[in-house]
C-alpha atoms as an extended CHARMM CRD file, in Angstrom:
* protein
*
       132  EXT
         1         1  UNK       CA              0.0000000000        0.0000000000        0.0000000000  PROA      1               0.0000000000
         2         2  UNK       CA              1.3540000000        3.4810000000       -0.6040000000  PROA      2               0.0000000000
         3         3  UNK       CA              1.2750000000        6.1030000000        2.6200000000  PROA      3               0.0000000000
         4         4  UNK       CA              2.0610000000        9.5890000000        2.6100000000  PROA      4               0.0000000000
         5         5  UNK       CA              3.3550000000       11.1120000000        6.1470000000  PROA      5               0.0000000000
         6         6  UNK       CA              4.8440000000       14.2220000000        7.3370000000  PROA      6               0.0000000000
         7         7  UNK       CA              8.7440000000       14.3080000000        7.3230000000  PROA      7               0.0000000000
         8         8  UNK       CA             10.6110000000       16.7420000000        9.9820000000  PROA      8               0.0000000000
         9         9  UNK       CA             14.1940000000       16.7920000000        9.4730000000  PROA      9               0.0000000000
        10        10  UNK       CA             16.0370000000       18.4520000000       12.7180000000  PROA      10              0.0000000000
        11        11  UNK       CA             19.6390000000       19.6470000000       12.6110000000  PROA      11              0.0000000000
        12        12  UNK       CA             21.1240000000       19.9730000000       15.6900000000  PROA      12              0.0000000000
        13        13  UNK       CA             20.5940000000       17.1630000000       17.3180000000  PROA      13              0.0000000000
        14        14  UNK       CA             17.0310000000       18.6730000000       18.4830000000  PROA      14              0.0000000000
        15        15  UNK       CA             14.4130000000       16.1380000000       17.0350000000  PROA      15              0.0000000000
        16        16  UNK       CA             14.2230000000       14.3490000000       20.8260000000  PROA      16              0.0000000000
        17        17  UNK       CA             13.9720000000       17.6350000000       22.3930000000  PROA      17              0.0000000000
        18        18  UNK       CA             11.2550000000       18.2200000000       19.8540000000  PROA      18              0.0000000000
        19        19  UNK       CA              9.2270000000       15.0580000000       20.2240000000  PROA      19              0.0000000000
        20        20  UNK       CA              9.5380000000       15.4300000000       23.7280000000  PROA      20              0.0000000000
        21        21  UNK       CA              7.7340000000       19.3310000000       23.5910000000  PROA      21              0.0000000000
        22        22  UNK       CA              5.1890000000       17.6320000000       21.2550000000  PROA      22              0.0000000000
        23        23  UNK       CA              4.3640000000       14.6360000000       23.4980000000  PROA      23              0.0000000000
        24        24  UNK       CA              3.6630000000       16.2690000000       26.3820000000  PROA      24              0.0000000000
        25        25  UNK       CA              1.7170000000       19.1150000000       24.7630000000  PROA      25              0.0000000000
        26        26  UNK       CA             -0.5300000000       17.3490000000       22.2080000000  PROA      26              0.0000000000
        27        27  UNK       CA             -2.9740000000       14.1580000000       23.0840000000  PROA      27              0.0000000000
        28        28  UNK       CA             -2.8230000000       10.6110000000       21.5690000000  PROA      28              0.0000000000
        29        29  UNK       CA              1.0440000000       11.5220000000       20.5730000000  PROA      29              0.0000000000
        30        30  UNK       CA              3.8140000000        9.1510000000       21.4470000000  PROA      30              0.0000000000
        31        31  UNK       CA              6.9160000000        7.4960000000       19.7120000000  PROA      31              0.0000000000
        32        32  UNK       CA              5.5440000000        4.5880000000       17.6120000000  PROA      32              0.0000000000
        33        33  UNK       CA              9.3890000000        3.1280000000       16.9990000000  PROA      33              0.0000000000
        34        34  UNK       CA             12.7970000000        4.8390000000       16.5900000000  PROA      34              0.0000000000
        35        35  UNK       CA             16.4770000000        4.3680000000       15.2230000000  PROA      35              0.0000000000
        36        36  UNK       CA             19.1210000000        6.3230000000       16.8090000000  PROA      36              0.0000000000
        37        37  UNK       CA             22.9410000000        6.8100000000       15.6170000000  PROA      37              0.0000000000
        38        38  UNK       CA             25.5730000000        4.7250000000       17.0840000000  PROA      38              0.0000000000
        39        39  UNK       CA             29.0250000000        5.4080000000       17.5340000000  PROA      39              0.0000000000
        40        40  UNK       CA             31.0290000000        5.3620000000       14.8680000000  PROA      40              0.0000000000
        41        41  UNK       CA             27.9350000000        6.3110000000       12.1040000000  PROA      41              0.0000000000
        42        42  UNK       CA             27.5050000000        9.4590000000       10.5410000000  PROA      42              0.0000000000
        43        43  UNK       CA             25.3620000000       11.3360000000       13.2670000000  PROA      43              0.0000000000
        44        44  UNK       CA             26.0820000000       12.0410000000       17.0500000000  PROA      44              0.0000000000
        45        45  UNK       CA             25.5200000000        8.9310000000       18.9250000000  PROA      45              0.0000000000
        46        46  UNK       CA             21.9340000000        8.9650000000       20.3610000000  PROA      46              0.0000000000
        47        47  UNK       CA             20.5990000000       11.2330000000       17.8250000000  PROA      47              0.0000000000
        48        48  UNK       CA             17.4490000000       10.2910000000       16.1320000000  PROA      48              0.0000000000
        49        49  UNK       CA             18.4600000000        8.2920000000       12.8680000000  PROA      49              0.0000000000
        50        50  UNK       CA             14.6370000000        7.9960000000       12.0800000000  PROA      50              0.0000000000
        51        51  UNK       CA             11.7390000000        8.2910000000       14.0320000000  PROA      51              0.0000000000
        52        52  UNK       CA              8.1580000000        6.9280000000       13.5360000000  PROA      52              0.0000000000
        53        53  UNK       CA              5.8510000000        9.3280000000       16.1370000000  PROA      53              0.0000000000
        54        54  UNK       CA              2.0060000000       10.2620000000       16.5610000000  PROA      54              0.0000000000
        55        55  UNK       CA              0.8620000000       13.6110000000       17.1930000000  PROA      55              0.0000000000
        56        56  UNK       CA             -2.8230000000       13.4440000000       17.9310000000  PROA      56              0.0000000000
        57        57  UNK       CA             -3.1860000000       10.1210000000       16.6020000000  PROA      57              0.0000000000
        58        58  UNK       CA             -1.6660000000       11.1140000000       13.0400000000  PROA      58              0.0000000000
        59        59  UNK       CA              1.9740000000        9.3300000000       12.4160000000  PROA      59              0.0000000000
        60        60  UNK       CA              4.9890000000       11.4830000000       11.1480000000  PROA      60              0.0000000000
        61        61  UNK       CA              8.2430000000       10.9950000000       10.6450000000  PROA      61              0.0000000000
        62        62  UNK       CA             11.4250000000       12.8200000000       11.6540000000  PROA      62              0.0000000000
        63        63  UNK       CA             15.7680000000       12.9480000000       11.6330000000  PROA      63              0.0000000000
        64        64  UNK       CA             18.5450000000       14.5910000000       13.2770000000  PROA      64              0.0000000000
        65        65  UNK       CA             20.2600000000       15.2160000000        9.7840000000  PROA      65              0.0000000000
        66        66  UNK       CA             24.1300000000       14.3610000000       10.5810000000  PROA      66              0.0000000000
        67        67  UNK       CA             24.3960000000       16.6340000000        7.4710000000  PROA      67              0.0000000000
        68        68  UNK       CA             24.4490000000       21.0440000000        7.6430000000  PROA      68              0.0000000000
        69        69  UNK       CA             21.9930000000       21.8780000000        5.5940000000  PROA      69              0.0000000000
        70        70  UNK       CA             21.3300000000       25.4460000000        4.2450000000  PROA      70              0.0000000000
        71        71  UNK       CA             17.8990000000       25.4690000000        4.9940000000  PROA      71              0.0000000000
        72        72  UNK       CA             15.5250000000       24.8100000000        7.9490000000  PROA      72              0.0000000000
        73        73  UNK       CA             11.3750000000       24.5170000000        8.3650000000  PROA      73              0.0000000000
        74        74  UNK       CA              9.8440000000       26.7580000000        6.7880000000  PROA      74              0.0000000000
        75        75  UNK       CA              5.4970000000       28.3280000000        7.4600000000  PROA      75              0.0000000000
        76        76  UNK       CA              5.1010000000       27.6280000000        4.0440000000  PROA      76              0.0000000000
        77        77  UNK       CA              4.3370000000       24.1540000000        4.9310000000  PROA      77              0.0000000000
        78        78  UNK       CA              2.9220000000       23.7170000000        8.4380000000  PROA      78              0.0000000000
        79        79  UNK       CA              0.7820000000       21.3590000000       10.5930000000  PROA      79              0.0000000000
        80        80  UNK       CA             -3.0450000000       22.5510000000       10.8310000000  PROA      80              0.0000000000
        81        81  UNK       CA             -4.2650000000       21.5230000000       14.3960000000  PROA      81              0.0000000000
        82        82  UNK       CA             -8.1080000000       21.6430000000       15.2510000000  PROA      82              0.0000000000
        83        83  UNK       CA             -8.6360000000       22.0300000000       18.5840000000  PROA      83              0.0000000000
        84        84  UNK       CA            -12.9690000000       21.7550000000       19.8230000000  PROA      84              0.0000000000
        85        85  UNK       CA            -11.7920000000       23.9600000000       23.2000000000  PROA      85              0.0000000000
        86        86  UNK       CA            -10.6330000000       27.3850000000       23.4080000000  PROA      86              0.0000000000
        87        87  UNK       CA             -8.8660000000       26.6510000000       26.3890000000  PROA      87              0.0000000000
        88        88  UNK       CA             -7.1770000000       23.8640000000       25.1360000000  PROA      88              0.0000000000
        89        89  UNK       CA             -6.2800000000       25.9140000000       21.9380000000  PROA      89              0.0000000000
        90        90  UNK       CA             -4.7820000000       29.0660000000       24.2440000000  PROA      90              0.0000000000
        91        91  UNK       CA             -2.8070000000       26.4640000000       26.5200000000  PROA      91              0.0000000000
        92        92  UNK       CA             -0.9250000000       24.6360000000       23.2230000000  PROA      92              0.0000000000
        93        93  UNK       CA             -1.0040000000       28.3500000000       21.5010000000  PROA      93              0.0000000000
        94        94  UNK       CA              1.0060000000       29.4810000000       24.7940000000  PROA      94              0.0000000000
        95        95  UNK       CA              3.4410000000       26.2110000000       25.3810000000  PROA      95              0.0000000000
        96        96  UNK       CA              4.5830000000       26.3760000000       21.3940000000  PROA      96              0.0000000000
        97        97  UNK       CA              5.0480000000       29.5130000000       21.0640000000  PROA      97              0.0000000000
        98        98  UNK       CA              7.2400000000       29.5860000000       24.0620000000  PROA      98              0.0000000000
        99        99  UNK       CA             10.9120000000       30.7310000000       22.9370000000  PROA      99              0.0000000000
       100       100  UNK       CA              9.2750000000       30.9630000000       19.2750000000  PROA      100             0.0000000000
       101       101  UNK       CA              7.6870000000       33.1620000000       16.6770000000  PROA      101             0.0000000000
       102       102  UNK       CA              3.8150000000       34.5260000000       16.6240000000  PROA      102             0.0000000000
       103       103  UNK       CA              3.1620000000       34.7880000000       12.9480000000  PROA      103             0.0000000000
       104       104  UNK       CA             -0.3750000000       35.4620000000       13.5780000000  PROA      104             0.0000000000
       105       105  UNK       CA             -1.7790000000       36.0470000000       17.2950000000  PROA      105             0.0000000000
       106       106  UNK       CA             -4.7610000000       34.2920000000       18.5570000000  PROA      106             0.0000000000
       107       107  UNK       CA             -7.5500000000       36.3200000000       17.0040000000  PROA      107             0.0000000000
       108       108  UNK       CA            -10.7880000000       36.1180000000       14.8850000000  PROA      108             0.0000000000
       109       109  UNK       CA            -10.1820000000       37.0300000000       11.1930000000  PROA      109             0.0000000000
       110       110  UNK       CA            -12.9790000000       36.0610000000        9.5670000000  PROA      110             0.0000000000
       111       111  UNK       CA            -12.5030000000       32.2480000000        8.5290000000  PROA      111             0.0000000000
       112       112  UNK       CA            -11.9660000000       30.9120000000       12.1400000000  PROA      112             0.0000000000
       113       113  UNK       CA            -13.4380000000       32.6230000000       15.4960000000  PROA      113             0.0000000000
       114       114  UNK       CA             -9.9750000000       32.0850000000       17.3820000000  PROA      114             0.0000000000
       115       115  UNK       CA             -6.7080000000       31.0820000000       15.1320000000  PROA      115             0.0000000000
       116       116  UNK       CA             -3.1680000000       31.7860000000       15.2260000000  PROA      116             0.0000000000
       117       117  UNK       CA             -0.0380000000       30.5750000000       13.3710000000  PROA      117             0.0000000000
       118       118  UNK       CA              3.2720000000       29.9280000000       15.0060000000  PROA      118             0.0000000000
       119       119  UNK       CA              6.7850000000       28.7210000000       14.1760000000  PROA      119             0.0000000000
       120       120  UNK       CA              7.7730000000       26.8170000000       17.4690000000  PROA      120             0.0000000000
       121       121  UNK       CA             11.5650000000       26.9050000000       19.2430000000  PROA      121             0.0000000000
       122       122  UNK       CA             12.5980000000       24.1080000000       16.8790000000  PROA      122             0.0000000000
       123       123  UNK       CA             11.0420000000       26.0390000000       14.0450000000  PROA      123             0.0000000000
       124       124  UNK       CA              8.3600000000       23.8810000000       12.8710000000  PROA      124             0.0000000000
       125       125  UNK       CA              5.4570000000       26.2110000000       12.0040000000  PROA      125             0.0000000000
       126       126  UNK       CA              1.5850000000       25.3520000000       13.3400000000  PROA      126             0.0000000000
       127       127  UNK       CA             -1.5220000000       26.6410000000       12.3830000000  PROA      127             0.0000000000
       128       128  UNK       CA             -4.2230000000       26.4030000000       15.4050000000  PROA      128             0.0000000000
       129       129  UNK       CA             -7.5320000000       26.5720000000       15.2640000000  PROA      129             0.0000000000
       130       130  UNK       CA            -10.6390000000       26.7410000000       17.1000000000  PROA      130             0.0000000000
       131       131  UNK       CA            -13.0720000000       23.9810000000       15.3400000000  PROA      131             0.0000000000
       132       132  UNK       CA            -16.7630000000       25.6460000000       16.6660000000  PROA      132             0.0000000000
């Protein structure tokens, strides 16, 4: 069967910092299997080879690239989360965009009563939005 997931790709050594953020912000999220770099191989030892992860019961994928790349995340392509609480939606709003970037502050504009678009501290970007 073919399948189509999300790909993160961490430099840095930050992807278990990351997953670690995302597990204990978002339900049904947890590490479904991982490979991590032993000594000797291209990345630091410990470092997240490949990772197979949920984040609200959707699987993704991520790496600590061994490899300095020119480029990082970028909004242009971002994960749309639907939250059915406002609550819920300020308290994920507030841990994400902890040490990040507000790209647009939680606000009505028109298509979505609350909504707001960060890049996190890792840099993945995140739409949020209030589903009522």
């Amino acid at each position: 069967m073919t399948t189509a997931k999300p790909f993160l790709m961490f430099q840095g050594g930050m992807a278990q910092r990351a997953l670690d953020l995302y597990f204990a912000t978002f339900p049904d999220s947890g590490m479904v299997n991982v490979a991590r770099y032993a000594e000797g191989e291209p990345g630091p030892a410990g470092s997240i080879k490949l990772a197979l992860f949920t984040l609200c019961g959707r699987e993704f994928m991520c790496s600590d690239s061994p490899v300095k790349h020119g480029f990082t995340f970028t909004p242009a392509s971002s994960t749309f989360v639907e939250f059915d609480s406002i609550p819920e939606l300020e308290r994920v709003f507030g841990v994400l965009s902890e040490g990040g970037e507000v790209l647009m502050p939680l606000d009505n504009y028109g298509f979505s009563e609350r909504f707001g678009w960060i890049n996190d501290r890792f840099g993945v970007s995140w739409q949020l939005n209030f589903a009522g």
